[in-house]
KEVEX-807667 format. One line per 3 residues: number of its first residue (from 1); their letters; for each residue x, y, z of C-alpha. Coordinates in pm, 1 decimal. Example, Ala and Ser with C-alpha at 12.3 -4.5 7.8 and 13.67 -1.06 7.14 Angstrom:
<atoms>
1	AS	1230.0 -450.0 780.0 ~ 1367.0 -106.0 714.0
</atoms>
This chain:
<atoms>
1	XXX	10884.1 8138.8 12849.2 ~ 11191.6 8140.9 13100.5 ~ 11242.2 8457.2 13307.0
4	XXX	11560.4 8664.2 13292.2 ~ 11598.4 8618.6 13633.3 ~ 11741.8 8315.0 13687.9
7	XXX	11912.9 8159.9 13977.4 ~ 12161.2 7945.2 13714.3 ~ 12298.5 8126.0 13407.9
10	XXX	12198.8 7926.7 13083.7 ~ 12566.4 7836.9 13039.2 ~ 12529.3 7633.9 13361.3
13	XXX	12205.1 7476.4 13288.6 ~ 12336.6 7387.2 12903.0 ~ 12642.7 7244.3 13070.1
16	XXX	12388.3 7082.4 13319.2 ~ 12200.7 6901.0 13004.5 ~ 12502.3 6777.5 12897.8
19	XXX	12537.8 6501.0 13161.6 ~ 12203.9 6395.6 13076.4 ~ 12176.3 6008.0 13107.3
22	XXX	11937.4 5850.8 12838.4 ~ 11913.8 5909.9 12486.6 ~ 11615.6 6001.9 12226.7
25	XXX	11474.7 5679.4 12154.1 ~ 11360.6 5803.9 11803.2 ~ 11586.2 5679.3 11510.6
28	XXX	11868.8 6023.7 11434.2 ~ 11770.9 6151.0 11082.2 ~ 12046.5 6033.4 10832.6
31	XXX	12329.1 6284.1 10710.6 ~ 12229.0 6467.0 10415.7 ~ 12323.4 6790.8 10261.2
34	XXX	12162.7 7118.8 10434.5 ~ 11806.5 7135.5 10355.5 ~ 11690.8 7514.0 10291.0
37	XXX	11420.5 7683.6 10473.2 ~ 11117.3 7530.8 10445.6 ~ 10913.8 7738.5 10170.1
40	XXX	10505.2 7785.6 10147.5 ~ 10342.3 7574.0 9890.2 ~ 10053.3 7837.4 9816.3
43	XXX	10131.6 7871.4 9459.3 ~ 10116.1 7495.5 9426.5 ~ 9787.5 7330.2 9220.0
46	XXX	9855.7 7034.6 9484.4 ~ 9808.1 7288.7 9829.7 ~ 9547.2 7155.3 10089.9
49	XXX	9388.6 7392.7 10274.4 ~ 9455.4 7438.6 10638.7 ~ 9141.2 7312.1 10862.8
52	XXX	9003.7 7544.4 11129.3 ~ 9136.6 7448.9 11495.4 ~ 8829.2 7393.7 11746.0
55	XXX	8967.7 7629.5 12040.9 ~ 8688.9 7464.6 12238.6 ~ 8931.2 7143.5 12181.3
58	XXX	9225.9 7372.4 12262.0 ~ 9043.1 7520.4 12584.3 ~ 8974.5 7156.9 12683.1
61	XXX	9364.3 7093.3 12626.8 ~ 9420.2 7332.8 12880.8 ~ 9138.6 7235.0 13120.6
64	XXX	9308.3 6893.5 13156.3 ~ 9678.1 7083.7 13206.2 ~ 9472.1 7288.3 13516.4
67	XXX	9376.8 6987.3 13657.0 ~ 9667.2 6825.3 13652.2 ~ 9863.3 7110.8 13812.8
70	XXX	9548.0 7113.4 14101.1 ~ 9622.6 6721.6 14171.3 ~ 10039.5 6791.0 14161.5
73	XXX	10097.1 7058.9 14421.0 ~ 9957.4 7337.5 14216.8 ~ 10210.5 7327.6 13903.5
76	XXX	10367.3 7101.0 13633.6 ~ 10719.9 7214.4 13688.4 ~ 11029.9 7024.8 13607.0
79	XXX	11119.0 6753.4 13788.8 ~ 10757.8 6732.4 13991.1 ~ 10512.7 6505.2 13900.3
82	XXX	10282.2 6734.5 13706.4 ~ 10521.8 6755.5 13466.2 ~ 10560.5 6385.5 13387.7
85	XXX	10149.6 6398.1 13403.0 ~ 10131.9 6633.8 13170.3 ~ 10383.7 6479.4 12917.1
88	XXX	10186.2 6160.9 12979.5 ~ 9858.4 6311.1 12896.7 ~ 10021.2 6432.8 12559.1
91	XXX	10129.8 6113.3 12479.7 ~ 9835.1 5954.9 12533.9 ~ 9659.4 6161.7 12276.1
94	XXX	9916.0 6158.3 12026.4 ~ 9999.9 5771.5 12026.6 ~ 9631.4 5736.5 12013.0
97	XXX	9597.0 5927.1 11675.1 ~ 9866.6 5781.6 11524.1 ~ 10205.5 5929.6 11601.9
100	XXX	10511.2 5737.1 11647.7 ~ 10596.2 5925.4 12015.8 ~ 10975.3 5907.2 12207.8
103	XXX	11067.2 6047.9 12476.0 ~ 11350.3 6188.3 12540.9 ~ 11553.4 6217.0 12935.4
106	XXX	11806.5 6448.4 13023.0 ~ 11929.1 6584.8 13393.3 ~ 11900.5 6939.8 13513.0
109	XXX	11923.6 7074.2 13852.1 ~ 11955.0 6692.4 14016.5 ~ 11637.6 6598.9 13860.0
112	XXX	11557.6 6381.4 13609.4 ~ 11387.8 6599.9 13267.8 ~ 11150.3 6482.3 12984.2
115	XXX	11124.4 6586.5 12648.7 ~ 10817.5 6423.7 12434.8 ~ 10864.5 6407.0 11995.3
118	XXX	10612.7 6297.7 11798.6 ~ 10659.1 6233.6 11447.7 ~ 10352.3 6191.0 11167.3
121	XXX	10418.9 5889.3 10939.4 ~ 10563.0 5975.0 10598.2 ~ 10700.3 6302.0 10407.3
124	XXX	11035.1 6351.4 10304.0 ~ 11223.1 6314.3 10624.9 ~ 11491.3 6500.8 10481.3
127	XXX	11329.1 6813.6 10506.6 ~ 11158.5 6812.6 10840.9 ~ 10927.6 7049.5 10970.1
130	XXX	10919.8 7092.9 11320.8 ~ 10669.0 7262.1 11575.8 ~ 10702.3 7280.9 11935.2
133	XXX	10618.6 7440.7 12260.0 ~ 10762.2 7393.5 12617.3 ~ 10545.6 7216.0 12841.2
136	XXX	10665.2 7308.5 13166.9 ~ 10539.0 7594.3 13409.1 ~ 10713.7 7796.8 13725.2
139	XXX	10666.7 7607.4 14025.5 ~ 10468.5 7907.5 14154.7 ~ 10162.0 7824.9 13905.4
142	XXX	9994.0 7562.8 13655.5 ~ 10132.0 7806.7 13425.8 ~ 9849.2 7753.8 13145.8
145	XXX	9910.3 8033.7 12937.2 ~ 10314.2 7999.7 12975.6 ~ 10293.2 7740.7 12840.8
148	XXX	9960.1 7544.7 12876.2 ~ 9854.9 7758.9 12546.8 ~ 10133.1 7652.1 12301.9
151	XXX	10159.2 7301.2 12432.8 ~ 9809.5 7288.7 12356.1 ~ 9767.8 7469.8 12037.1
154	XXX	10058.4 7240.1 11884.1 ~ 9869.7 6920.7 12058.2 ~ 9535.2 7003.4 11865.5
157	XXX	9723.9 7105.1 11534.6 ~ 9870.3 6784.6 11559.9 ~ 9536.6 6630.5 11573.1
160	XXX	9431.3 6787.4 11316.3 ~ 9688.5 6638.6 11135.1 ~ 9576.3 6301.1 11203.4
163	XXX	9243.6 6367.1 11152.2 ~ 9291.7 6479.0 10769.1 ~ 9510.9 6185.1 10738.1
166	XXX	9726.7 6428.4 10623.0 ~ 9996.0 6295.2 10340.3 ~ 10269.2 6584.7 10350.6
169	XXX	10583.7 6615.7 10127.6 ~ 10761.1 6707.0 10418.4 ~ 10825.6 6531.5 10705.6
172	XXX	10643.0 6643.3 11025.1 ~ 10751.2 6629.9 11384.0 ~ 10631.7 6815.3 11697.4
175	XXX	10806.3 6841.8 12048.5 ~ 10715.3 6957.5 12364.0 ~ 11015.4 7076.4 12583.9
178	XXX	11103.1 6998.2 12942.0 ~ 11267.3 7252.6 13170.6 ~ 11247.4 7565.2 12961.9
181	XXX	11191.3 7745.7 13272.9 ~ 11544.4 7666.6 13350.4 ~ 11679.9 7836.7 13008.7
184	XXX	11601.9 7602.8 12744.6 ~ 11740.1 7279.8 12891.6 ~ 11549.8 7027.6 12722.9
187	XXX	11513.6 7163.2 12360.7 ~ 11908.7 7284.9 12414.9 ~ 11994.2 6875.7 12486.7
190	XXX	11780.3 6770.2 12159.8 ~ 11935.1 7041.4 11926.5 ~ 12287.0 6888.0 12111.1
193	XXX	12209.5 6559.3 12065.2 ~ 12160.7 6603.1 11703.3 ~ 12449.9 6524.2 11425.0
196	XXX	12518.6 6784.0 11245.5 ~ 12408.6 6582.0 10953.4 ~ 12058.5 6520.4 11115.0
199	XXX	12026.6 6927.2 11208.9 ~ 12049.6 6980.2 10846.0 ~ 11718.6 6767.1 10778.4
202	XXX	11539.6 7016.6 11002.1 ~ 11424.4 7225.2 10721.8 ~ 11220.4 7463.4 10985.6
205	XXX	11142.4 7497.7 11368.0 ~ 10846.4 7691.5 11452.4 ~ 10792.1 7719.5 11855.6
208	XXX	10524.4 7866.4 12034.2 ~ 10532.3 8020.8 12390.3 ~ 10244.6 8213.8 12500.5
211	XXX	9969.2 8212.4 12242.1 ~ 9651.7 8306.0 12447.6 ~ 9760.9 8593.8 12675.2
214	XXX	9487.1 8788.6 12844.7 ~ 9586.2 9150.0 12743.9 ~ 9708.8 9037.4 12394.8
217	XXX	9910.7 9126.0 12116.0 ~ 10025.6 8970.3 11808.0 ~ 10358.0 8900.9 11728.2
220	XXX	10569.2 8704.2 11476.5 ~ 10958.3 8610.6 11497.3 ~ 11106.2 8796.5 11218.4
223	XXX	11453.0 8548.2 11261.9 ~ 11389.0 8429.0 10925.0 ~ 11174.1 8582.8 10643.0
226	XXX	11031.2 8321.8 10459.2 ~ 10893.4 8162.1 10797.3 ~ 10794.5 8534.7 10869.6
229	XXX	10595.0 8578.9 10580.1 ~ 10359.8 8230.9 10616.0 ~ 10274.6 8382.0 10932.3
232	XXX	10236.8 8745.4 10838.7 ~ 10040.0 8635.8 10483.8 ~ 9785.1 8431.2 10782.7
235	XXX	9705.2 8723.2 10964.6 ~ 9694.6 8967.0 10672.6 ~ 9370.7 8733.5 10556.5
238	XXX	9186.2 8825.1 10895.4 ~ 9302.0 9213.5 10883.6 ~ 9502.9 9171.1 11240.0
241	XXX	9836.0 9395.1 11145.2 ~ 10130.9 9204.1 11331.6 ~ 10454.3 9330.1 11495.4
244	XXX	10777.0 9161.4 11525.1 ~ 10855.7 8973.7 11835.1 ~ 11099.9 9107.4 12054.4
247	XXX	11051.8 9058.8 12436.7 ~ 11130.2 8621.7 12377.9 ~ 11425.5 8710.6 12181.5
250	XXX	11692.8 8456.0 12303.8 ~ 11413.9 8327.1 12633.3 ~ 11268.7 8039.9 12447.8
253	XXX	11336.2 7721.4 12275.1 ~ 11403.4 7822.9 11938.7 ~ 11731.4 7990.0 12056.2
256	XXX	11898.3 7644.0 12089.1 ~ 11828.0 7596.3 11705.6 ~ 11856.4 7884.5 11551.2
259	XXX	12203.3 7910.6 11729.8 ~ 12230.7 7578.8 11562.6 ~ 12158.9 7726.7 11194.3
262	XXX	11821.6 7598.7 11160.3 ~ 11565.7 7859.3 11062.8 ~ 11327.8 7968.3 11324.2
265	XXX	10989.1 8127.1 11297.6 ~ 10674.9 8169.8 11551.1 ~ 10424.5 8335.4 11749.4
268	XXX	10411.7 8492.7 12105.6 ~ 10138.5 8680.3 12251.3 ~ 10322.7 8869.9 12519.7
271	XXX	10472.2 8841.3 12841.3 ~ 10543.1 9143.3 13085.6 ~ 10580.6 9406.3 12869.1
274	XXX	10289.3 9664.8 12873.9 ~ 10129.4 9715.9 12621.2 ~ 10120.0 10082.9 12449.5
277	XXX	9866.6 10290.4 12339.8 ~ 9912.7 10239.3 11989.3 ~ 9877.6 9859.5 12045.1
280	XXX	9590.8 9892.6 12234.3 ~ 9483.1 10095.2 11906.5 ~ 9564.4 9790.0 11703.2
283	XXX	9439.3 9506.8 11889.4 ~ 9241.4 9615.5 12185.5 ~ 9309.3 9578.9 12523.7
286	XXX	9394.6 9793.5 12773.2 ~ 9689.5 10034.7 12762.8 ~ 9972.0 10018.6 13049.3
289	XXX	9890.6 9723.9 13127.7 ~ 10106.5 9360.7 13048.7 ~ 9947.4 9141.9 12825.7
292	XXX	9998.2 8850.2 13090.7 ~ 9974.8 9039.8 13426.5 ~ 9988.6 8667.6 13581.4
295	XXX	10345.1 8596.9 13401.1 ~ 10540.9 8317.4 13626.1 ~ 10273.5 8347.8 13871.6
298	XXX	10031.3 8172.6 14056.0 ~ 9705.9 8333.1 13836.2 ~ 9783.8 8191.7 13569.2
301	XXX	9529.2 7937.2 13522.6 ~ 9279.7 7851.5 13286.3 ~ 9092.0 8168.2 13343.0
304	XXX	9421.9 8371.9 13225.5 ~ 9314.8 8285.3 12864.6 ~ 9171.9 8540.9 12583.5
307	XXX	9044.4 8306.1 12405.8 ~ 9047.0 8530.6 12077.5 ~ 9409.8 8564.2 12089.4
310	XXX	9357.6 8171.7 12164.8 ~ 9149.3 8070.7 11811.1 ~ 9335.4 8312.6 11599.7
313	XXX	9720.5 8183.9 11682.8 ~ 9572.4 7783.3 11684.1 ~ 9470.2 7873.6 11337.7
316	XXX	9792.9 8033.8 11238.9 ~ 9984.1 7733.0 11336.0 ~ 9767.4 7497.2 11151.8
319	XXX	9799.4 7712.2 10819.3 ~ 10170.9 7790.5 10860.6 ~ 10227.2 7371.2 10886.2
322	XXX	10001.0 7310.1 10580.1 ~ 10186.7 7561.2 10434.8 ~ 10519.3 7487.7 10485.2
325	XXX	10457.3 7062.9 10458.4 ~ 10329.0 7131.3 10076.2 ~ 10067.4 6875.0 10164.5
328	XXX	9919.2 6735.9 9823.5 ~ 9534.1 6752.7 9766.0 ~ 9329.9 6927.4 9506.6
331	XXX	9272.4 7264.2 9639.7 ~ 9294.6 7553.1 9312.8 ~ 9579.2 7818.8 9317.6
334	XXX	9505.8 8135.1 9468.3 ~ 9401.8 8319.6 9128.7 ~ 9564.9 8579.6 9207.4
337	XXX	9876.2 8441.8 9242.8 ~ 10000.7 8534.4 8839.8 ~ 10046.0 8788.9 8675.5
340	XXX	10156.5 8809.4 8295.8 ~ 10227.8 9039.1 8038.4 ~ 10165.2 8915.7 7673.1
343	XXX	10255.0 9213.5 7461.9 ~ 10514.7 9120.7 7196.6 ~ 10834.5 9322.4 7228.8
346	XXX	11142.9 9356.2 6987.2 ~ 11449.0 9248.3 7097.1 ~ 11678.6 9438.0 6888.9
349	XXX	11980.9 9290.4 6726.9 ~ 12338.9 9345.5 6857.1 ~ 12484.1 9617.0 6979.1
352	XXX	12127.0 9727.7 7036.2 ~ 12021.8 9876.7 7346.8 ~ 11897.2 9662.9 7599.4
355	XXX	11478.7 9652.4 7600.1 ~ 11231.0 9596.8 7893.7 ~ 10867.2 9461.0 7956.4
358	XXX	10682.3 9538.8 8282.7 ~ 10404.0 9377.1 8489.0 ~ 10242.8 9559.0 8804.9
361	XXX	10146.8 9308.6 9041.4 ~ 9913.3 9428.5 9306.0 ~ 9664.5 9274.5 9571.9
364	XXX	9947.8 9038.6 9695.5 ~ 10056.7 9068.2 10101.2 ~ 10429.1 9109.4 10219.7
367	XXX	10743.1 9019.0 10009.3 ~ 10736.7 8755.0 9720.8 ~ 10805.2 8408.6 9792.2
370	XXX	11159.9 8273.8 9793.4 ~ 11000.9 8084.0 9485.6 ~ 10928.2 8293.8 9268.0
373	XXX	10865.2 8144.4 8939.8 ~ 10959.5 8386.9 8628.1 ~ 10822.2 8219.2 8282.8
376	XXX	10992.2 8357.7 7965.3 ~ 10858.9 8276.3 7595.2 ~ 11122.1 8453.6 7341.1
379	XXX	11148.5 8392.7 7003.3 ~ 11452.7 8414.6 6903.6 ~ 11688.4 8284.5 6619.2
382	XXX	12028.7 8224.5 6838.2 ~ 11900.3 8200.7 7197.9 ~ 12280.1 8202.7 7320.6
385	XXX	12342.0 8515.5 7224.4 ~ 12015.2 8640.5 7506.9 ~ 12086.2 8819.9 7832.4
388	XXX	11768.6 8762.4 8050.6 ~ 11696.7 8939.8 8385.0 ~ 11462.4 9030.2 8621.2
391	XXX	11451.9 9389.5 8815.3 ~ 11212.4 9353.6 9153.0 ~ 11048.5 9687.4 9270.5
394	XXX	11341.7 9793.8 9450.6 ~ 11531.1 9786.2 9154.9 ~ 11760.5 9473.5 9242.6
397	XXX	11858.8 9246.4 8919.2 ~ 11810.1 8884.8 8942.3 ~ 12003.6 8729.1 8662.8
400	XXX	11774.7 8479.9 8445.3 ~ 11958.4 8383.4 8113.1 ~ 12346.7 8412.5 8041.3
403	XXX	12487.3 8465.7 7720.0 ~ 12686.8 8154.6 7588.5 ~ 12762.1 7910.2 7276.7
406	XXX	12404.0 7744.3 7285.7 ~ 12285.0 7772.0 6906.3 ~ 11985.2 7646.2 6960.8
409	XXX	11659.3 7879.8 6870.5 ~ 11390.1 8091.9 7105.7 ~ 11364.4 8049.2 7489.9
412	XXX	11051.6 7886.9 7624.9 ~ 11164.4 7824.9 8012.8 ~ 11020.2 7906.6 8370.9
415	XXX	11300.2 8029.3 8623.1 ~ 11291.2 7995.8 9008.8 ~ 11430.3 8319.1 9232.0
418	XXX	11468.2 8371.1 9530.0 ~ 11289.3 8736.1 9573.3 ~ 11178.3 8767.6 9976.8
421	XXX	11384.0 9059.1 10012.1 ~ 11123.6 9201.6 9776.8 ~ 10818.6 9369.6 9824.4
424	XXX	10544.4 9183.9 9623.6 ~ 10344.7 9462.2 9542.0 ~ 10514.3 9670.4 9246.7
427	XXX	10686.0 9679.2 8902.3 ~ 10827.4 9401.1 8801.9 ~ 11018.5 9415.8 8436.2
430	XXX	11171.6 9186.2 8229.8 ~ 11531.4 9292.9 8065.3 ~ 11651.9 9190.1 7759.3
433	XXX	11931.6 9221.3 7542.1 ~ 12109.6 9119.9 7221.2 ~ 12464.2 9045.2 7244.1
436	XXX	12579.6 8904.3 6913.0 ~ 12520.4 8987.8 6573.5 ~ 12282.9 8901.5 6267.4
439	XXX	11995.1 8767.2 6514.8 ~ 11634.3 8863.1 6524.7 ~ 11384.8 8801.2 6754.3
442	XXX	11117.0 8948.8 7050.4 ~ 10963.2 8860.5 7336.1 ~ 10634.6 8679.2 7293.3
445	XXX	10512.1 8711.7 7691.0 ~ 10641.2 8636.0 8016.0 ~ 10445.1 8527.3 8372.4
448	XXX	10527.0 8571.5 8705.6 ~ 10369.3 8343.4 8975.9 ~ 10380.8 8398.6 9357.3
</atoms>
């Protein structure tokens, strides 16, 4: 992560990229309309699960970072040779599972930058899913936690990938920055160099900058929910209670694209703020004290590493990519993922009052998915005449079912809503209501399925 004390503004620097000389060497995405956030596939029979991330292999990412910084003057900064040895390093592993790897040269302070993209073969590259992590450090250290740890988490995700031959829906791509130290330079000149058209493909950017602090805590962007929630749901399944992320806000590379209108999500570990009693509570640690005391400094090496913090937010990036990628395989539906109500209920004729059925979901983890799925079986003589809708917990209406000239008998249909502003936990009813005359008809059941 950069510091906020800088000796060019950002405005400079991104003014800086702009001259940049040479071009991604990766194919631009073509136009298409604006993909949506990238949505979990949990409730899909097809979901894979995520594998467990070795953080032996992760640690052993970051051993090779550490001795590449001891060969190169004692960091991998931009525009010094342990950089480019770093990126190379990267490459290497990535071209040797498999990847189709570009890289990508822009200018910054009179020296010559390097971003690194590596895209897995297949998925819909219309809706891309990106992660990525700067690679660079200060030139005062090797700078293995900032960023050695989310260079390397993404590296061995990546692997992962390969090694599950993974077949996703989505396309997958991961990046690894150049001069982020210098306020985003290199992940500002990609998101710049991108058509608007191609931006639009990027259905999610997840980035991760510090993942394996020493004094840790564990924190989740909260720039857009449905990101939010993969990430949130992850933890939730080990009982680690998150908070949102607020000391990177703006200091790392997924400022260029959320400023771009891409949806942004991720995970951070902390920085220089101290941690407070009540985190220490949470998570451990000790109180008053940062959670990297060797921030932009020449400590942090590969001893600056809790490697708990290290597993648990490899793990998290793995599941939120498995997640979000809807990977096919044969992995079962959570089974608690629906809930249904099968009671039969009168719908009275018109000008009847309206009638409701409810279902109390419980055991679920943060809001419902911007998927909901809401099936309705009605029986019902002139389904035109219907008015269907759903009312979340909070009391919010989603229209299902308008009224209209469609003659044509009972209702047997499964509607998609968008309900992440709701809580999952809760009632949940089903509203109903007759608004023409000489009909009969009830509702047979209805499901809902997170």
């Amino acid at each position: 992560m950069h510091s906020w004390h800088l000796s060019h503004s950002p405005r400079t620097l991104a003014a800086g990229a702009a001259l940049a000389t040479a071009t991604l060497a990766v194919g631009l995405l073509a136009p298409a309309a604006h993909a949506a956030p990238a949505t979990p596939s949990a409730a899909s029979p097809a979901a894979v699960a995520a594998p467990d991330i070795p953080v032996a292999n992760v640690k052993a990412h970051l051993a090779q970072l550490q001795q590449i910084a001891n060969a190169n003057g004692g960091n991998r900064a931009h525009g010094r040779s342990g950089y480019r040895a770093s990126l190379d390093y990267v490459k290497g592993k990535l071209d040797a599972a498999g990847f189709a790897t570009s890289v990508q040269q822009f200018s910054s302070s009179g020296a010559t930058g390097y971003n690194l993209i590596a895209d897995w073969p297949g998925g819909d590259i219309s809706q891309t899913v990106m992660a990525g992590a700067h690679l660079d450090s200060v030139t005062a250290g090797p700078g293995i936690n900032d960023n050695g740890s989310g260079s390397a988490g993404i590296l061995e995700t990546a692997l992962a990938v390969s090694r599950a031959q993974l077949k996703p829906d989505k396309h997958l791509r991961f990046a690894w920055w150049g001069a982020e130290e210098l306020g985003m330079v290199g992940s500002r000149y990609y998101v710049n160099s991108l058509a608007g058209a191609d931006r639009s493909k990027i259905s999610g950017y997840l980035n991760f900058d510090m993942i394996g602090s020493p004094n840790p805590g564990y924190f989740v962007y909260d720039d857009d929910p449905t990101l939010e929630k993969v990430f949130k749901d992850y933890f939730a399944t080990l009982s680690i209670p998150t908070e949102i992320e607020t000391e990177g806000d703006g200091r790392s590379d997924h400022a260029p694209f959320k400023n771009a209108g891409i949806p942004v999500g991720g995970l951070f570990s902390g920085a220089d703020y101290t941690k407070t009693s009540a985190q220490a509570q949470k998570w451990g640690g000790s109180v008053g004290q940062e959670f990297d005391a060797c921030y932009h400094a020449s400590c942090d090496t590969s001893s600056n590493i809790d490697t708990t913090a290290l597993d648990h937010n490899s793990d998290a990036i793995a599941y939120a990519l498995w997640q979000l990628a809807a990977a096919g395989g044969t992995t079962p539906p959570d089974p608690g993922s629906s809930f249904e109500n099968t009671t039969d209920l009168t719908v009275p004729d018109s000008p009847g009052p309206a009638v409701t059925s409810s279902i109390t979901v419980s055991g679920r983890t943060g809001n419902a998915p911007a998927t909901l799925k809401v099936a309705v079986n009605a029986v019902h003589t002139y389904s035109g005449d219907l008015v269907i809708d759903l009312i979340g917990p909070s009391g919010r209406s989603y229209r299902l079912h308008n009224s209209s000239s469609d003659s044509t008998p009972d209702i047997n249909t499964t509607y998609t809503v968008n309900a992440s502003s709701e809580a999952a936990n809760g009632t949940w009813k089903l509203k109903l209501q007759d608004k023409g005359p000489q009909d009969t008809g009830y509702l047979d059941s209805w499901k809902l399925t997170f």
